[in-house]
N, C-alpha and C positions, 0 to 999 in steps of 0.2 A: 250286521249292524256296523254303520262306518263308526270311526274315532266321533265321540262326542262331547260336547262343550261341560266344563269343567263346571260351569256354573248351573247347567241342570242336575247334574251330580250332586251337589252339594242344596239346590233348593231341593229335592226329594228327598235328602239326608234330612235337612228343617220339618222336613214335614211326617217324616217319619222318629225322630228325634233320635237319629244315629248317629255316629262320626263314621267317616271313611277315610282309613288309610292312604295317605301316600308313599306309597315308596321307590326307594333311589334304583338306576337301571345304568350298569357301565356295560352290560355285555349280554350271550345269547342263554348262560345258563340264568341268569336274575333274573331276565324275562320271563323262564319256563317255568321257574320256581313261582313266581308272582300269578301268573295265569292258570297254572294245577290248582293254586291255593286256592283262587277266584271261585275256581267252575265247584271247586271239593266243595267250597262254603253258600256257593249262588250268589258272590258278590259283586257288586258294580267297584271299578278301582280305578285309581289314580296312580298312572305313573311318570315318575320326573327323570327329567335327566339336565344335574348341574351343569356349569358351564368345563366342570371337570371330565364332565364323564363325554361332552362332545368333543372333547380337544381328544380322551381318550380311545374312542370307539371311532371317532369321525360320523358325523350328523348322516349323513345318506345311511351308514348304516344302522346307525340307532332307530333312522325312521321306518329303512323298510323291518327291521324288527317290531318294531310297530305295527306294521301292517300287517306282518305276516299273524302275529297274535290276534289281531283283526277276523281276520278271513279265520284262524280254527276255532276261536272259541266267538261263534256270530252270537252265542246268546247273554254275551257278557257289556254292559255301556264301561269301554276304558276312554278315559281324560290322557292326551299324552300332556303334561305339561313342566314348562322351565321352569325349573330352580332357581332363584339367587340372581335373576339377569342384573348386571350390575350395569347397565346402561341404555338407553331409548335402542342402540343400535342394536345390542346382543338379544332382547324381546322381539324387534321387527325383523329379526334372522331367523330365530323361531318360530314368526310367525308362517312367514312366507315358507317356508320351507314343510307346513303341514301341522304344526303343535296344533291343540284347540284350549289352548291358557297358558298362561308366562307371568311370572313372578316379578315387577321390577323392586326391587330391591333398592328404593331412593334413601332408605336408612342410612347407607355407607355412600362414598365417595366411589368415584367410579376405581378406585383402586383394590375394594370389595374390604376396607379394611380401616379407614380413617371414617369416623362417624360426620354426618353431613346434617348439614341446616334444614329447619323444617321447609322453609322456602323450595329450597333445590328439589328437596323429597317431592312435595305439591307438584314441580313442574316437570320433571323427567316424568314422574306417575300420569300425571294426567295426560300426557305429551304419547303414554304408550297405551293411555284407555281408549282415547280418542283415533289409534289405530289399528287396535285390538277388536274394539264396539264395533268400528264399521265394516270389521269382517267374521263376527259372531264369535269373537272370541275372549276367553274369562282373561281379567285380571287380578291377580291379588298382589296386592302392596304392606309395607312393612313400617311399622308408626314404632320407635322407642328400638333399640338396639340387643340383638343375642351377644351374648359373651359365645368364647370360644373360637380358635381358629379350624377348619374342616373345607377340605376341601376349596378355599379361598374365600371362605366366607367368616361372616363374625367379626368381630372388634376386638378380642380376646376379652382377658378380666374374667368375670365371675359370671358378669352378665347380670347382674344384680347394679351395676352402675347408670345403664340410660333403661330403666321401665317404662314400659307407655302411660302415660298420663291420661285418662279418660274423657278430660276436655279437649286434648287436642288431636287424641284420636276420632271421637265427633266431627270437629272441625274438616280433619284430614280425610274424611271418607264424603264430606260435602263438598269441598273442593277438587276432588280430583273422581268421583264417580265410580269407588273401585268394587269387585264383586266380593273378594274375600280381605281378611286384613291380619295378616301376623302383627301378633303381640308378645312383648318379652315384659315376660311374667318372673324372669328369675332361672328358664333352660338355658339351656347352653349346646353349642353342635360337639361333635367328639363326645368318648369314649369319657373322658374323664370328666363327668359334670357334677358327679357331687362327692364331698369325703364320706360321708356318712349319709343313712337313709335321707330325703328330704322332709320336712314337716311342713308345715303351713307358713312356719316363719320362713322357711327355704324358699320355698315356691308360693308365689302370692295370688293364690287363688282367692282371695278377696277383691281383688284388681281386678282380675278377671271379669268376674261376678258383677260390678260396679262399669264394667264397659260396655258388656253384653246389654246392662240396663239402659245406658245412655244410646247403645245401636244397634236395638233387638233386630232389625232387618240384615244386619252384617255375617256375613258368615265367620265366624274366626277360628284364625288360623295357630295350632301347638308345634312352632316347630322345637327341632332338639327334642325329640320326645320317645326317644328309643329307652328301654326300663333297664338294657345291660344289663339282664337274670344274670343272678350268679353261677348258675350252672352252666351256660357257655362261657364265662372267663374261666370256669374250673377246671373244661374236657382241653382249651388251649395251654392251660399251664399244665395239664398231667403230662400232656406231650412234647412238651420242651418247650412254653411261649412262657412271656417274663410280664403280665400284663400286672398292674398294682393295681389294689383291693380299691372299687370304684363302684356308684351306686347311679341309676339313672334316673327318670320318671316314674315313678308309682305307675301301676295302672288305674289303683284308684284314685287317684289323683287325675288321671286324664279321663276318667268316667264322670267324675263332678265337673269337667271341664264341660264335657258333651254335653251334661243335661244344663249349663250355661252358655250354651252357644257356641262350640266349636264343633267346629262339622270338617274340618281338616286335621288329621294330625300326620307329622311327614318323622317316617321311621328310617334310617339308614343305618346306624351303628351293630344294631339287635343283626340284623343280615349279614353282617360285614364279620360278626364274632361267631356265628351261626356256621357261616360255609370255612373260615379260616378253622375253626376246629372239627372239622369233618373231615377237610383235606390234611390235617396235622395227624390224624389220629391215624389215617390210613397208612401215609408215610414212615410216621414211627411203627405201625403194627407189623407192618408188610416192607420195608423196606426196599427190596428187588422191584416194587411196583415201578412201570415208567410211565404206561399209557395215560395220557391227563386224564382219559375216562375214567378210569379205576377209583381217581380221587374227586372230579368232579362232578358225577352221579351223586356220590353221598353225598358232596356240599349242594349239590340244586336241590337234595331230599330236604335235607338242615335246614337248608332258607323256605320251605314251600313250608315246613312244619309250623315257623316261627312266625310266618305272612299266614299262616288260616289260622292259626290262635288269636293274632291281634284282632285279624278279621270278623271273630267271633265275639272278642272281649270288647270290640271299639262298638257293636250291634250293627253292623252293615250286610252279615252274611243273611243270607235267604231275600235279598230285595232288592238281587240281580235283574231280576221278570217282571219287576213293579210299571215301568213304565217303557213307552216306546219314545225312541233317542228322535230330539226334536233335530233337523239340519241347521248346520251352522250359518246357512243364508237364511232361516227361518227367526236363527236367535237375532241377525244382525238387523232385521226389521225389529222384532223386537226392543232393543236398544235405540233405536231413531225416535220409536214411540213414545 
């Protein structure tokens, strides 16, 4: 099964009324973790990789890991797609180079950090549909601003300061044609998103709800949406990590998401807290250990556990085999249509 377009992913999610995971990819063990989970649950997946994790890993090698995930698990439809591209150029680098979906990110300034005019947003977006569409590939775009800095993204604050506005989110998916649409509802990226559990007042899933209304054909998008169980900040502070007492996305909170319309939600933090106390725990138990294997085995187990849980809780697992992956020069007539 080659890489397939993010957009048929996400229309069998609608039609099956699942969400599907995305999740973040800096290197060879996240990958293995991500794909074990996939095949353990039968899941169709989405994987990204920010503009952090290319400068980190370097693109040629991200991609052939990509590929290689490709070729061993044929019977799984993965999306490779960009995170957070914060400019027309950093999407059609992506593009070209193999992605099948790219994020522009016209919320922010091209500095991934100064909040930017809806105007600007309309025209870089539409600027990277119109070169996306004509080679079958998804876009999703970003209407109202995440709090949070992560990875060079975010506006910081609470993220409770620019929320998407439901009429101009309409607007914004008429003018620029996009396939999925993040909304900030009140997430946030990073580790620290909320002091306390969040409630309804915290996170405004009414907004939500009220967007999904005005563009039931939209896919949308939960990013910031890692839950930060308290039991991995637990196993990293028994072992010497200094992380303060922090709460993330409900699950059920992102389940009432799903049955209004978001068919994306993009996990990174939950992984990140997953393998760092796997590899803490061994170092403090075993000390003499050197080999990186010795501690990165248990963290690719860690992350593979916490990717087929979500996998399961988000309803994507078992509807890996649902459909056969359309080609990207198939999607791209489609789109002309």
């Amino acid at each position: 099964m080659p890489l397939v377009s993010m957009r048929q992913i996400l229309d069998e999610a609608a039609k099956g009324g699942y969400g599907v995971g995305a999740f973040n990819v800096n290197n060879m063990e996240q990958i293995q973790a991500i794909m074990e989970a996939a095949r353990e649950t039968k899941s169709p997946v989405i994987i990204q990789a920010s503009r952090g994790a290319r400068a980190y890993a370097q693109d040629r090698y991200l991609y052939h890991l990509m590929l290689a995930a490709v070729e061993l698990y044929p019977e799984i439809p993965i999306a490779m797609h960009q995170d957070h591209g914060n400019s027309p150029q950093t999407c059609i680098s992506a593009i070209d180079m193999g992605f099948t979906s790219v994020m522009m990110d016209g919320s922010l300034m091209e500095d991934g950090k100064t909040p930017s005019t809806f105007e600007y947003n309309v025209r870089v977006t539409r600027e990277v549909v119109e070169y996306a569409h004509a080679r079958g590939v998804t876009v999703e775009g970003e209407i109202g601003t995440l709090g949070g800095i992560e990875d060079g993204h975010g506006a910081g604050g609470t993220g409770l300061e620019h929320l998407t506005d439901p009429e101009q989110a309409a607007e914004f998916v008429k003018l620029t044609g996009v396939d999925a649409l993040a909304i900030a509802i009140g997430t946030s990226h990073g580790a620290y998103k909320f002091s306390k559990k969040p409630t309804g007042e915290t996170l405004k899933m009414d907004r939500l709800i009220e967007i999904h209304k005005r563009i039931p054909d939209v896919h949308l998008v939960m990013h910031g949406s890692s839950s930060v169980p308290k039991e991995l900040q637990d196993v990293i502070n028994q072992y010497g990590g200094k992380l303060k007492p922090t709460w993330g996305v409900p699950i059920e909170e992102i389940q009432l998401g799903i049955k209004n319309g978001v068919r994306k939600i993009n996990v990174d933090t939950d992984n990140r807290l997953a393998m760092t106390g796997a590899i803490r725990k061994v170092l403090f138990e075993q000390p003499e250990k050197f080999d990186p294997r010795d501690y990165l085995k248990p963290a690719r187990e860690a992350m593979k556990k916490v990717v087929a849980e979500r996998m399961v809780q988000f309803g994507q697992a078992g509807h890996a085999g649902d459909y056969e992956p359309i080609p990207l020069s198939e999607m791209a007539k489609r789109y002309r249509q």
